[in-house]
N, C-alpha and C positions, 0 to 999 in steps of 0.2 A: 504493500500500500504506500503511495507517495505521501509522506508525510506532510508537506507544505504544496498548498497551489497559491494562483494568481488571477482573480477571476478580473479582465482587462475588458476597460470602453465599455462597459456599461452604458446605455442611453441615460439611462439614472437612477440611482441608489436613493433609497427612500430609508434612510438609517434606522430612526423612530429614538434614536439616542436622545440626549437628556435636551441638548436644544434642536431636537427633531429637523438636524441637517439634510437637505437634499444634495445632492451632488452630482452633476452631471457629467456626461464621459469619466466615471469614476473608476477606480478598481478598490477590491481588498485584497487583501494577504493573509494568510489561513498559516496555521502551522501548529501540528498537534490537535487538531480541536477548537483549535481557539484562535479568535480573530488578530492577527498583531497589527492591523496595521489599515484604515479605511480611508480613500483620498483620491487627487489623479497623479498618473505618472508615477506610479510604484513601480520595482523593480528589482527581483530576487533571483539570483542565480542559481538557484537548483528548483527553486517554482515549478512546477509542472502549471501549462497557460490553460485556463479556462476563457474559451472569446466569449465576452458578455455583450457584442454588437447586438443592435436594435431590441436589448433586455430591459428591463424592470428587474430592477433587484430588490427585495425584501427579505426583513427576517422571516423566518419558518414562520407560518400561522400556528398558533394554540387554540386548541380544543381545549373547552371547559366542562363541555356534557355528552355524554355519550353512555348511548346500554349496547355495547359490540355484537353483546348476543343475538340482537334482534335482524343482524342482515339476514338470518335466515329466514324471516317470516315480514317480509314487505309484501304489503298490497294483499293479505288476506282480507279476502272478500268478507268475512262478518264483522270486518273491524276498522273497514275502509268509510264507511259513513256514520261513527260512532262518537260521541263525545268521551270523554277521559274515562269516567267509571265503566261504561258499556263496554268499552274499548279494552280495556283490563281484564274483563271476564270472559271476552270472547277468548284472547289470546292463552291468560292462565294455564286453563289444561294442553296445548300446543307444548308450554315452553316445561309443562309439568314433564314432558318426555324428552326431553334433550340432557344429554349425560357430556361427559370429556371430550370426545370427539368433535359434539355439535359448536362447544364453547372455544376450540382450539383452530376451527376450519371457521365460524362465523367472526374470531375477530382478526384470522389473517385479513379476511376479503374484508371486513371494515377499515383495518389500517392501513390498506394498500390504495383503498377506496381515497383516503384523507390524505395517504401521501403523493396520489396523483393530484390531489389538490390543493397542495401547497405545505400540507401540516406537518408539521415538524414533532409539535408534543401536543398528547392528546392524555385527559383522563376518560377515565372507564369505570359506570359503575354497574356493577354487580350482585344483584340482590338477591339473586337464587341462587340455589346449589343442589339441583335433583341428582338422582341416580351416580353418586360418586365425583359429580363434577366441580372443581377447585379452583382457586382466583387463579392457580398454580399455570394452569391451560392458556389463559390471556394473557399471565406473563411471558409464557414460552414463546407467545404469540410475535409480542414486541421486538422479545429479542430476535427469534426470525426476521422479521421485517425491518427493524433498525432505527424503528421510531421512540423519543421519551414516550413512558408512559406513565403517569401519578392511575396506579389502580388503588380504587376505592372496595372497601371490605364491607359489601352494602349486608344488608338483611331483610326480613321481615318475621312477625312474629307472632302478630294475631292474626289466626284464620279465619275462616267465618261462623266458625264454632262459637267463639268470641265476640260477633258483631262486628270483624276487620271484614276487607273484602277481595285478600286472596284465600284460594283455597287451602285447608289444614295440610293436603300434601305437600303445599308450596313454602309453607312456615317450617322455624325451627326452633328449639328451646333457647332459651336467652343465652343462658350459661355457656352453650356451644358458641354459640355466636361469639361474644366477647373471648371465650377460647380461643378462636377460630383467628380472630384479629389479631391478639396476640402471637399467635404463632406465622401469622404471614409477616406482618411487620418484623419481628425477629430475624426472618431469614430471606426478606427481599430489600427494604425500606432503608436507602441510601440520602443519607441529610447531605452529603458533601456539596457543594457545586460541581456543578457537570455532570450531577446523577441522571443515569439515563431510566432508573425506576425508583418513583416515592410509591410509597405506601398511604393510604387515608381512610379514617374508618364513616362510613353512609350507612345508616338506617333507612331503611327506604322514603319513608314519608311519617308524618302522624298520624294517615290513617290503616298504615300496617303494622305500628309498633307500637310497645307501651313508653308512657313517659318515663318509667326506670330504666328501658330500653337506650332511651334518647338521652338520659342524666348519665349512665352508665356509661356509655358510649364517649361523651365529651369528655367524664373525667378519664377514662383510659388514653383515648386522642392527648390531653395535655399529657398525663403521667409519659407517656412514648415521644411525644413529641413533633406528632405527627397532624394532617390538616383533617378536616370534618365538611363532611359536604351531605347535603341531604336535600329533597323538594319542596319546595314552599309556594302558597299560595300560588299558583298554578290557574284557579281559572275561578268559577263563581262555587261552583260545588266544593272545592275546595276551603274557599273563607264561610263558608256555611255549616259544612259540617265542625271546623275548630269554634265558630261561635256555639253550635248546638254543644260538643263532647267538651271543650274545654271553658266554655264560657268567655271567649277572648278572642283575637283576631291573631292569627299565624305569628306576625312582628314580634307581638308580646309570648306569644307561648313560648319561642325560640329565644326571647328573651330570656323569660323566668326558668330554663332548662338549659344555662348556658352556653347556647348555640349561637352568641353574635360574638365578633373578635377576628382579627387580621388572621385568624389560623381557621378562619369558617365560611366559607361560600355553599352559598342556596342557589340550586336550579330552577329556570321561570321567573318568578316575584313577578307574571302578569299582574295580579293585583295588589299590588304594595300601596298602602294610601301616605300620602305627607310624614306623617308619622311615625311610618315605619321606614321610609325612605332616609329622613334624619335621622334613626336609630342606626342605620346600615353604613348612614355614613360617619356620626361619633366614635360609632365602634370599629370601624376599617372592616366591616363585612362586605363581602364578596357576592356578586350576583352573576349566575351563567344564563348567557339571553337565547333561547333557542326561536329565534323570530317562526322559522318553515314550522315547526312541530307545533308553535302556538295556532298558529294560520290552520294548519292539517285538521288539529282538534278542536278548533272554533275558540281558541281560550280566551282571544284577544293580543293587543298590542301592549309588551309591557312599556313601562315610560321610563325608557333607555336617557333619555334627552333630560329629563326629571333627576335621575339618579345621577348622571354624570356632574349637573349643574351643582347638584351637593354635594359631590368629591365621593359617591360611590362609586368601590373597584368594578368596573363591570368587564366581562367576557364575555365569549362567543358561544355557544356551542351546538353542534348540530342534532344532538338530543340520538335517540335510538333511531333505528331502519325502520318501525314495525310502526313510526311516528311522527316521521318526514317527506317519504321514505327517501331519500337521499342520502345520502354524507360526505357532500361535498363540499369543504369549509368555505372555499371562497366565494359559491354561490349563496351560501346562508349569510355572508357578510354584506353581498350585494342586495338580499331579501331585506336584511338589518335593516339597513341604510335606504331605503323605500319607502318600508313601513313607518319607519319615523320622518319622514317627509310628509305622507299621506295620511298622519295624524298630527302633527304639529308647520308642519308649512317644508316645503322647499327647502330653505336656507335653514332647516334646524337639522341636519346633519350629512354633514361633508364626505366625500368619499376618502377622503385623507382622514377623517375623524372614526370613520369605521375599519377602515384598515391598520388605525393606531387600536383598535379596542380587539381587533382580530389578531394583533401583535402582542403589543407591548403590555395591551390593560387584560389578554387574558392572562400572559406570563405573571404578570402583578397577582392576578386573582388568585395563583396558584403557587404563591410565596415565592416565586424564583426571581430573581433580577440578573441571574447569569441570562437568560435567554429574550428573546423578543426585540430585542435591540442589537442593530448592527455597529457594535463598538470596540478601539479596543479592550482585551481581556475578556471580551466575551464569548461564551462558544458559536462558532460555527455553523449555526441551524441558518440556513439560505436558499431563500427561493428565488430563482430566476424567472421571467414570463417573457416569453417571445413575441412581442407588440410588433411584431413584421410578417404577423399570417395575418387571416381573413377578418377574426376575429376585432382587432384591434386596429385595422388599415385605415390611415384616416383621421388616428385621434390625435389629437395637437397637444393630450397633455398624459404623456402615461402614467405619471402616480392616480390618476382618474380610472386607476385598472378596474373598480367598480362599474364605473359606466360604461367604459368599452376597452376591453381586454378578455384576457380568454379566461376561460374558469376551469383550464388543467395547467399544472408547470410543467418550464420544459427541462430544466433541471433541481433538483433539492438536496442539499446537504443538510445531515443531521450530524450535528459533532466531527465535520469535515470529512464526514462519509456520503460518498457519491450512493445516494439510494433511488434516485430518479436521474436518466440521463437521457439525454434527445427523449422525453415523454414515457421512458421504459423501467418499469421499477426494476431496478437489477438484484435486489437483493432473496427474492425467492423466485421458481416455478409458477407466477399468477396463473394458466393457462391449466394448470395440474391443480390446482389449489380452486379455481372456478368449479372444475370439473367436478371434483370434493363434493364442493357447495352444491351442485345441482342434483346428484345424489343423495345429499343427504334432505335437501328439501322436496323432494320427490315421495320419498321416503313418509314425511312428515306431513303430506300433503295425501298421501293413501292411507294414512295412518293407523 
């Protein structure tokens, strides 16, 4: 492996660094990993040259939300014109039958999916565990494919025995759970910088867990030292059922259960009112916006534009397959940046503002400040975009990659490793690994 390249003449480098320099005809300099050196006219003698003519350079995208598992089940028919809860019960018994295999083949084809467009680091969360299957599966996964992953050590815990609303198959005992976290954390969950896997512990929601579930859960996360992520306020059924079971509005539950703090980001916050908004942002809590998944399931537009004005961390993410069904980061960043026009006006969010929050503010979301930004000392996650095909022919201003640019890369470095080159993930068999996939959805689909 070449140690050091030279990625040269770039059209322009969209850094996202501290004073969010653009640079045009730029190059960087890579070595080891890690950026040394971002500007024009570099020059290193043992460089291997990457030509960055007529590119768009950025950092890797960050993923904030994601269920990997679900590539296997897009576009089922009982669950394609369903809202949230509906949408849960159709699927439940589906995912009650997927074991090691399914979780090992569904999140190559999701990572590979992210890393043809553009992502660099992605979390994953995880809340089942049928038939023997283990976070263990999605790790392997990454490391196959050669993307960061922060996996989340989700659960759920009341069945519907109890009044929750997955099935008792699909739940586990508390005890195990909190086991179960400690032993992944233990033996995957890297704090360093330039960790290419954290660990995180997710409950699924509040309305598949109990609140000792959720209190548990945080104090183990701080004791380890690791982040908390879980679903919030989601759509109308969601703040209805926490006013009915908890007497209070999500904001405050996740309050009074210490779930706010720079070491905790919540998926959705569609409905987050003022309130909770200046709670999210006092406390440096983290929000993952999944604009297409809100759209899919009728949830609404959350108020991206709102939060950000009060200094919430906010991120991207493309949510699960089975609730986009897409997982293509930079298309959901270009949906982002739409939907907050077509509820707040035009000029309330810039294509440069959502490609800062698909960068820089989901790395933020997810404790890192080694990644999202193209600086030195920092690692190596780079995407190129080739704004001299069809897609982008035309545009006068390519950091605009939002509004016309293509929505695959054509090169991606993760940690100075070539994992997409001329549009090809080089790092596994994709062709062998679809094949997999269609097998085993086949399979699940005659059931």
């Amino acid at each position: 492996m070449h140690h050091c390249f030279l990625i040269r003449n770039a059209e322009l480098i969209l850094t996202m660094d501290d004073e969010r320099r653009e640079i045009a005809c730029g190059d960087i300099l890579v070595r080891d990993g890690v950026i040394e050196a971002v500007g024009q006219g570099l020059y290193d003698d043992d460089a291997q040259i990457v030509d960055g003519r007529g590119c768009l350079v950025t950092p890797g995208l960050v993923n904030t939300h994601h269920h990997l598992f679900q590539t296997l089940t897009r576009a089922v028919p009982g669950a394609q014109d369903a809202l949230l809860f509906g949408w849960l019960k159709t699927l439940y018994p589906i995912w009650s039958r997927f074991g090691p295999d399914h979780m090992r083949i569904s999140a190559l084809v999701g990572l590979a999916e992210l890393a043809l467009s553009g992502c660099s680091t992605t979390s994953d969360h995880l809340y089942l565990y049928p038939n023997g299957a283990r976070l263990d599966d999605t790790i392997e996964a990454a490391h196959a494919i050669g993307v960061r992953l922060h996996a989340t050590r989700g659960s759920m815990s009341i069945g519907e025995s109890l009044g929750g609303l997955p099935p008792d198959s699909l739940v586990e005992r508390e005890e195990d759970i909190l086991n179960d976290c400690i032993r992944v954390i233990d033996a995957f969950h890297d704090p360093n910088p330039g960790a290419m896997i954290r660990v995180g512990v997710a409950p699924c929601s509040p309305f598949s867990v109990s609140r000792e579930l959720m209190r548990d859960s945080a104090v183990l996360a701080r004791d380890k030292g690791v982040m908390m992520h879980t679903h919030l306020a989601e759509n109308d059924e969601d703040i209805a059922y926490s006013l009915e079971k908890f007497g209070m509005r999500p904001g405050q539950y996740a309050e009074e259960l210490g779930w706010t703090g720079s070491d905790v980001w919540h998926a959705h916050c569609v409905k987050l009112d003022d309130q909770e908004i200046s709670l999210f942002a006092r406390t440096g809590t983290g929000v993952a916006h999944c604009p297409c998944s809100n759209c899919r399931l009728g949830s609404g537009i959350a108020p991206v534009r709102s939060m950000r004005d009060a200094g919430v961390p906010v991120g991207l993410g493309v949510d699960g397959s089975a609730s986009n069904d897409s997982g293509n980061l930079i298309m959901e960043a270009r949906t982002g940046m739409l939907l907050q026009r077509v509820q707040y006006g035009a000029d309330k969010m810039s294509p440069r503002e959502m490609l800062e929050i698909a960068t820089r503010g989901g790395a933020d979301v997810l404790g890192r400040d080694d990644i999202g930004r193209l600086a030195p000392g920092k690692r190596a996650d780079i995407a190129l975009w080739d704004m001299s095909d069809v897609e982008a022919a035309g545009s006068w201003d390519p950091a605009a990659l939002l509004l016309a640019g293509p929505m695959m890369v054509r090169d991606l470095f993760v940690e100075g490793r070539h994992l997409v080159a001329d549009s090809w993930l080089t790092t596994i068999d994709l062709p062998n690994v679809l094949g997999k996939q269609r097998d085993l959805t086949k399979a699940l689909m005659e059931g």
